[in-house]
N, C-alpha and C positions, 0 to 999 in steps of 0.2 A: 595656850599650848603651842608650842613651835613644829611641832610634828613628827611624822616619823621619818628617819633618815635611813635609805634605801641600798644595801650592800650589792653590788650586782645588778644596776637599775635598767642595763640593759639585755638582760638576758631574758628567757622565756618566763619567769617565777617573776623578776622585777619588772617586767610590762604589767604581768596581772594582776599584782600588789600595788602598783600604782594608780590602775583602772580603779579596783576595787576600793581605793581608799578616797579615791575622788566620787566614786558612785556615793562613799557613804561619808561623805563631806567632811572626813578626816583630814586634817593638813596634814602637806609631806613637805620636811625641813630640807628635803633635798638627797642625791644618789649620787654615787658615784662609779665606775665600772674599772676591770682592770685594762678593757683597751685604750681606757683615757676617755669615756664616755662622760659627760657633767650632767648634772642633772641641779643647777640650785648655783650658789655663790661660792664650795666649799669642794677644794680639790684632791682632799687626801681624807683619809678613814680618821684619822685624828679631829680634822677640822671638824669632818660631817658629825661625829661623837662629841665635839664640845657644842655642836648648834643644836640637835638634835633631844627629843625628851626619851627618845627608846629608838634602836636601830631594827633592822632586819637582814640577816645576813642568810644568801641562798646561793652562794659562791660554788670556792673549792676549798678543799680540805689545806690547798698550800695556801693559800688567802687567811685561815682561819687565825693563826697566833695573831697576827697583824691585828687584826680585826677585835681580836680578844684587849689586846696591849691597850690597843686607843677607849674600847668601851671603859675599861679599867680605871688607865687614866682621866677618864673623864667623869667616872661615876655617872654613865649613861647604860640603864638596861639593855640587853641584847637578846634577839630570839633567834637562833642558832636552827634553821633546816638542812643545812649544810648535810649532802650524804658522802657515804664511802671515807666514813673518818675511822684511824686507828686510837687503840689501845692511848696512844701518846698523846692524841689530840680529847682524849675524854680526860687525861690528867691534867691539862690545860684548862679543857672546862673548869675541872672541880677545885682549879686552883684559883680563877676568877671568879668564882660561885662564892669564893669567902669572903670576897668584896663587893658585889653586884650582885642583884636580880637578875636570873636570865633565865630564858624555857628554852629547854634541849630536844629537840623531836625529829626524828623521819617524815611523818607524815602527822600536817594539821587538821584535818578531815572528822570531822564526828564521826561519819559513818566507820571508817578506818579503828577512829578509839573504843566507838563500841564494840568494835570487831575483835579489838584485842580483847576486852572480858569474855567476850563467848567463849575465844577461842581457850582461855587461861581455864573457866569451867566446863570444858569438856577433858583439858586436858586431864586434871584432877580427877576429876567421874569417870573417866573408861581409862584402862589399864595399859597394860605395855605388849600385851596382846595385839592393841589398835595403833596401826603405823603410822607415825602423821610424815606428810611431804606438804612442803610450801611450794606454790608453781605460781610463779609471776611475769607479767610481762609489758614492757615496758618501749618505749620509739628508739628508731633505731641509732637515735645520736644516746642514747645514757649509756654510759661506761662503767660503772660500779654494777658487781652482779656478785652477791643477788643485791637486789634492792634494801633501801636502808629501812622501808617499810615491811619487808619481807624479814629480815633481822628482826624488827619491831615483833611482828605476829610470833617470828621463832622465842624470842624472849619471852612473851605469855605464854608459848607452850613449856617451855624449859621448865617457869615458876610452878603453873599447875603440874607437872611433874614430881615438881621437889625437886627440883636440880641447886645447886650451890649454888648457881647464880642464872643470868639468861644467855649464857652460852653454851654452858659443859655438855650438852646433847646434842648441838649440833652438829652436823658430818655435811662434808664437802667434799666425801675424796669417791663417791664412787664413778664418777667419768675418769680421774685422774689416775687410778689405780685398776681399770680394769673391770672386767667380770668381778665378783667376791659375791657372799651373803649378806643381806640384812642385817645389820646389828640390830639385835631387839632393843628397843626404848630410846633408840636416835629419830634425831628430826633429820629429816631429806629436803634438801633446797633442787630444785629447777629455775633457770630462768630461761624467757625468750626476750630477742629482740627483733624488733621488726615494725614498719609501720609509722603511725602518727601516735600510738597507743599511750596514754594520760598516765594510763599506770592501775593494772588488773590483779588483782591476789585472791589465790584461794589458796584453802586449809583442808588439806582433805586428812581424814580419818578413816581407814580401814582395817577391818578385820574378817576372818571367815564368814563371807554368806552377806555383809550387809559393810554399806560405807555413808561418812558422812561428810558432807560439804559446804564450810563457811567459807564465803567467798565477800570482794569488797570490787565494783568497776567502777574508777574515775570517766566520769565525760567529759569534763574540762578542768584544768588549772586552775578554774576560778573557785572549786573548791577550798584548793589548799590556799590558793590567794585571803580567801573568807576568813582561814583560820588563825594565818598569821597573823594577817590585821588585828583581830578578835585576841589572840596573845601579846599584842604589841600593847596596846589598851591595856587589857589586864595588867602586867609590869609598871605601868605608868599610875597607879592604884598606892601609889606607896608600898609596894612589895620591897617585905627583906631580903636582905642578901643570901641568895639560894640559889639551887639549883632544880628546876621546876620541871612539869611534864605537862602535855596537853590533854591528862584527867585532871590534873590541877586546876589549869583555866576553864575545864566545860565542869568543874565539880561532880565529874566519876566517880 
């Protein structure tokens, strides 16, 4: 195995993926960064993608085609944490998903994915009577809000719903428009920033006289560092060309 090659090798996600795959004596084919960072023999996304057995890419959303193009052309798996991506960059995903294995996630975390089924069977079992809001919070350098984990938990509430898909519930506009009422059966986002904060999510459920609270607290990066690895692997399994999730890889 030539290893994993590392999208982003100098940022906070590619220290810890690096840690973490040396802790567990995974080879790494090498990184690359966008300030010109090297990490290995290989100085462009292309190169790292023809040396590499599966990438890890924990970038930015404007990094992401690039990064797509070369995995593509090289017929190298990619696992895709990338947050704060539009509509257009999921139609890129699912346009290199018909040629590559890759896993698409917000958050690599067990605890996180188990979080999503609770949250998906609660949402299903209590009615539209019970409000849900996602409140998350996250250090003061992340810039995507709400979080792409926070989307994640809103998308299992959407499903248990019965929504079209895992968006159509959710509302973003009441800081933006003012005082108004509650729409019944919408999901309500908060976010905070502030701090060193890993990255905190709760799910609250309320209704008259009684409330409920699934909640998820990161204490360090090496979580999600754990998981990507743990999906890097996975992909390197002879997986087919798809587009994967991280119930996929823990078998959710």
């Amino acid at each position: 195995m030539s290893g994993i090659g590392i999208l982003g090798v100098s940022g906070r996600m590619g220290r810890a993926i690096a840690n973490i795959a040396a802790a567990q004596d995974v080879a790494i084919a090498g990184g690359i960064d966008r300030n010109g960072e090297v990490h290995g023999d290989h100085t462009t996304a292309a190169g790292l993608a023809d040396a590499a057995d599966v990438l890890i890419d924990f970038t930015s959303p404007e990094a992401l085609a690039g990064h797509l193009d070369a995995a593509v052309a090289a017929g190298t798996p990619i696992v895709i944490g990338t947050t704060g991506l539009s509509p257009e960059h999921h139609a890129l995903i699912d346009a290199a998903a018909q040629k590559i294995a890759l896993v698409q996630t917000y958050n690599t975390s067990l605890g996180v994915n188990m979080l999503r089924g609770l949250v998906e069977e609660a949402a299903r079992r209590l009615g539209p009577d019970w409000d849900i809001d996602i409140v998350e919070m996250h250090h003061r350098h992340k810039l995507d809000t709400p979080s792409g984990t926070a989307l994640l938990l809103g998308a299992s509430a959407n499903i248990g719903r019965g929504a079209a898909d895992g968006r159509a519930l959710n509302r973003f506009d009441r800081m933006q428009e003012g005082p108004h009422e509650r729409e019944e059966g919408g999901i309500y986002y908060a976010s905070l920033r502030g701090g060193s904060v890993a990255g905190d999510h709760q799910v609250i459920f309320a209704t008259d006289g009684e409330r409920i609270e699934l909640g998820h607290r990161a204490e360090s990066r090496a979580i999600f560092a754990k998981g990507a690895v743990k999906a890097a692997l996975w992909l390197t399994q002879g997986r087919a060309p798809g587009r994967y999730t991280m119930a996929d890889v823990l078998g959710l």
